[in-house]
N, C-alpha and C positions, 0 to 999 in steps of 0.2 A: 874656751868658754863660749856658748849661746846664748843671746839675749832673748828673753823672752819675747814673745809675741805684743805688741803695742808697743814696745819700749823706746823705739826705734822714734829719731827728731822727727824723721816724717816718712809717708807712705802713700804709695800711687794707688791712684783712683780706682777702682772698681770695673770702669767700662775700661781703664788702659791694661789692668790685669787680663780682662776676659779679651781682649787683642790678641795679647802676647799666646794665653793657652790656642785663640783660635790657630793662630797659627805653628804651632807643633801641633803633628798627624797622632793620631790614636788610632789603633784598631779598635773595630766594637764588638760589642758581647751583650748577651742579652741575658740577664739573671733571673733564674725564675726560681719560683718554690711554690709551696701549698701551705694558704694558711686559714683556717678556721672553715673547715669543706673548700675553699673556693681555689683559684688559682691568680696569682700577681708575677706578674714580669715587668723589668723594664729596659730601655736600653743605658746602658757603660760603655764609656769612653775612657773611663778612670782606673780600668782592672790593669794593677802590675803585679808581676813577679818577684816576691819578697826572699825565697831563698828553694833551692833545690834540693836540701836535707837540712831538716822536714822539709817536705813540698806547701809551699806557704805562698799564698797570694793576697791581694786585697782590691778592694773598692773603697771609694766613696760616694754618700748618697747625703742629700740634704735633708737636714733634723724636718723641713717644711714638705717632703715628700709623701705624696701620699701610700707610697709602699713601705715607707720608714715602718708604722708600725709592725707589719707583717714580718720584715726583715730584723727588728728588736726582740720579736719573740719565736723564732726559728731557732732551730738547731743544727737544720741542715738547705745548702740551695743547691742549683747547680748552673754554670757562668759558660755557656752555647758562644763561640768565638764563632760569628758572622759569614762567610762565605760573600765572596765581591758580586756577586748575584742578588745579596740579599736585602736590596738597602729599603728595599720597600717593610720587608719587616722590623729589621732596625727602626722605620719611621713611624710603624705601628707601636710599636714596643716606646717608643718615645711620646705617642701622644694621649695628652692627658682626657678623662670623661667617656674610655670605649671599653669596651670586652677587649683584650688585646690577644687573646686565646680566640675568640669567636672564628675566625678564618681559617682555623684548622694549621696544620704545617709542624706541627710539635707532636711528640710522644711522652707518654709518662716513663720511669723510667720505674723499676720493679718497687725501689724503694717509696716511689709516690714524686718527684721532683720532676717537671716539665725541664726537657729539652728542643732546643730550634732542631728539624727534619732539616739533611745537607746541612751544618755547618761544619767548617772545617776541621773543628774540634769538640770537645763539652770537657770540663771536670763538676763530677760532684764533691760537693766539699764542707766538714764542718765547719761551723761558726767557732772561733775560743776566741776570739776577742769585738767588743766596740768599744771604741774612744773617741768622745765628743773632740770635735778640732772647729773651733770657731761655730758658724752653722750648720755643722754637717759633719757627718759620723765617716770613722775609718776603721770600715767593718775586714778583719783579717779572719782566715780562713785558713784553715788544713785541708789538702786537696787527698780523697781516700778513693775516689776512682776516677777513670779519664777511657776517651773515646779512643782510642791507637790502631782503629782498624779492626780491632775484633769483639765489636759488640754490633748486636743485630739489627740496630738502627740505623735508619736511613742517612746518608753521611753525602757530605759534597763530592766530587770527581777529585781524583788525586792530583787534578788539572788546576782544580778551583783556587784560587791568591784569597788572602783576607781581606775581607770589607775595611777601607782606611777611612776616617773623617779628618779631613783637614779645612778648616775657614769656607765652615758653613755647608762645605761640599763632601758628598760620598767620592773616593776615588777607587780604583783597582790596580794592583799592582801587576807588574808581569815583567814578560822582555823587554819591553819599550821602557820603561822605567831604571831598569838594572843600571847601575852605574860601572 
């Protein structure tokens, strides 16, 4: 049996949660789509692998975000996995009040959905589900096409590690890291 969410005698504070997440690594991804003529992206930290058949992933994004809307009324995006190169657009993609397309580095893709130029990967992918979870939506997705090396856009070196964030900081991974 699960207890519901509140039910619980008591619960840690806010700033000791957001500790705990800074510290587990995330790879980032940058989700982008087209909504109303324009273009919204942002950066994820939150995209996991829900299941392999179906091919199934998700995010979270907060109900107070300003790309919430655009991602509430999509149907389709596509989630650009970062290249360890890339942290300056990852920081673009993260900051709030800019064009975050203006600096170029992205392609459309035939269907209409912006991908990051060189990231390690992209899946386009439909939307079937949102589910409010506290402040902020857990947007799941069907993944209907992916980068594998033979599509015509510009892709990172088969060299390149993924963009990691861990406590505040971009890392890269590689040999040195290898355990």
């Amino acid at each position: 049996m699960t207890a519901e969410p509140g039910t619980q005698t008591s619960v840690i504070g806010a700033e000791a949660f957001k500790t705990v997440f800074r510290r587990h690594p995330g790879g980032v991804a940058v989700v982008a789509l087209e909504h109303e003529g324009g273009l919204v992206g942002f950066t994820a930290t939150s995209v996991i692998s829900i299941s392999a058949e179906p091919p199934l992933l998700a995010f979270s994004l907060a109900s107070t975000s300003s790309s919430w809307p655009a991602v509430a009324a999509a149907g389709t995006l596509a989630v650009s996995f970062l290249a360890d190169h890339q942290d300056d657009i990852s920081a673009r993609f993260a900051t709030s009040g800019i064009d975050r397309f203006a600096a170029g580095g992205w392609s459309l893709l035939p269907t209409g959905e912006p991908v990051i130029d060189g990231a390690v990967s992209w899946l386009r992918a439909e939307i079937f589900q949102r589910t409010r979870v506290g402040g902020s939506y857990l947007v799941s997705l069907r993944a209907v096409e992916s980068s594998l090396g033979d599509d015509p856009l510009p892709r990172a070196p088969e060299t390149s590690a993924p963009l990691v964030y861990h406590d505040r900081t971009y890392h890269r991974l590689g040999e040195h890291s290898a355990i």
